[in-house]
C-alpha positions as CSV (number, residue, x, y, z in Angstrom):
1,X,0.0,0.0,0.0
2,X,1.6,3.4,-1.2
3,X,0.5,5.1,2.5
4,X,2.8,2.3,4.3
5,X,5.5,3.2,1.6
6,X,5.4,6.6,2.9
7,X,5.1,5.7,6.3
8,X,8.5,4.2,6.1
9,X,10.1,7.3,3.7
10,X,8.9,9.5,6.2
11,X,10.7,7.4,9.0
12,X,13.3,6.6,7.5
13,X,16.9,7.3,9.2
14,X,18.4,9.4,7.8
15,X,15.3,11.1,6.3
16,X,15.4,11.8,2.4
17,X,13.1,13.9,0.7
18,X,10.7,12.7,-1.4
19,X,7.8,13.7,-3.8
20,X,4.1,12.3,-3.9
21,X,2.3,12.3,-7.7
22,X,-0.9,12.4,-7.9
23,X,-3.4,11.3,-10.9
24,X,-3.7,14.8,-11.2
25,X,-0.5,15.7,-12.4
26,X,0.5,17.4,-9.0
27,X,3.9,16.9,-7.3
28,X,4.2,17.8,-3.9
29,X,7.8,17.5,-2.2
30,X,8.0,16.3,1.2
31,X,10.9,18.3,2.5
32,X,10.9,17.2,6.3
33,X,8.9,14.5,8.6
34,X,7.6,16.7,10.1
35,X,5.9,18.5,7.4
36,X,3.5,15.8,6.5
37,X,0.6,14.5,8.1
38,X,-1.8,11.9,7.6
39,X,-5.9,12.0,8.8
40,X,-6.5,9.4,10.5
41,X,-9.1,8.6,8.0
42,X,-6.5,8.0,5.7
43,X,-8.8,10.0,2.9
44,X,-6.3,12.7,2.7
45,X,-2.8,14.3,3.9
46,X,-1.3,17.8,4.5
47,X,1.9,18.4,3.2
48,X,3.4,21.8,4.7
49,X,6.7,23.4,2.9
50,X,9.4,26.2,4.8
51,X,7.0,29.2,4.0
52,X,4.2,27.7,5.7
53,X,2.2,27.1,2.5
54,X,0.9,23.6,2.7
55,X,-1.4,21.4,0.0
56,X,-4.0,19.1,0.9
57,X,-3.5,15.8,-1.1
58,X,-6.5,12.8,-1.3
59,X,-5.1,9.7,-1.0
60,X,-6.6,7.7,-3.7
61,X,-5.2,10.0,-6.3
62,X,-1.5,9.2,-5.7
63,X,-0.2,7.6,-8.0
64,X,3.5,7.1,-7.4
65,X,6.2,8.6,-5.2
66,X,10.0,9.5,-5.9
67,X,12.4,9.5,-3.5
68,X,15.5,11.7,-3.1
69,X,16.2,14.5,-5.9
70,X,19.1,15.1,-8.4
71,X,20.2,17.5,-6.5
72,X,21.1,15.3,-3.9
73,X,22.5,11.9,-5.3
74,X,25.8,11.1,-5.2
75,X,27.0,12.7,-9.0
76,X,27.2,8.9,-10.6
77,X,23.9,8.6,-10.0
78,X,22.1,11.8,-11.1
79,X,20.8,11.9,-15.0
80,X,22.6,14.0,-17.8
C-alpha cells in the first residue's frame, strides 16, 4: 500500500526527501517528517513546505512517489 510506503520514507533514518504524484499531475515535495501529516481517516494528507504554505492531497489520487532528488545523489547517480 503506497501510504505504508510513505510511512517508512517519512521514518526513515536518515530522512530523504521525497515527492508524492498524484493522478492529477500534482507533485508535492516532502521536505521534512515533520511536514506531512496523515488523517486518520487516511482520505487525505497535509503536506506543509518552509514558508508555511501547505497542500491538501487525497489519498486515492496518488499515484507514485519519488524519493530523493538530483540535487542530492551522489554525481554517478544523477541523470545528464
Amino acid at each position: 500500500m503506497i501510504l505504508e510506503d510513505i510511512d517508512d520514507l517519512v521514518e526513515a533514518k536518515p530522512f530523504v526527501p521525497f515527492t508524492i504524484n498524484t493522478a492529477d499531475g500534482l507533485a508535492v515535495e516532502v521536505q521534512h517528517p515533520k511536514w506531512i501529516l496523515v488523517s486518520p481517516t487516511e482520505r487525505s494528507m497535509h503536506v506543509v513546505n518552509q514558508t508555511g504554505k501547505f497542500k491538501i492531497i487525497a489519498t486515492n489520487l496518488i499515484t507514485s512517489i519519488e524519493a530523493g532528488h538530483p540535487s542530492e545523489l551522489p554525481e554517478q547517480c544523477q541523470r545528464n
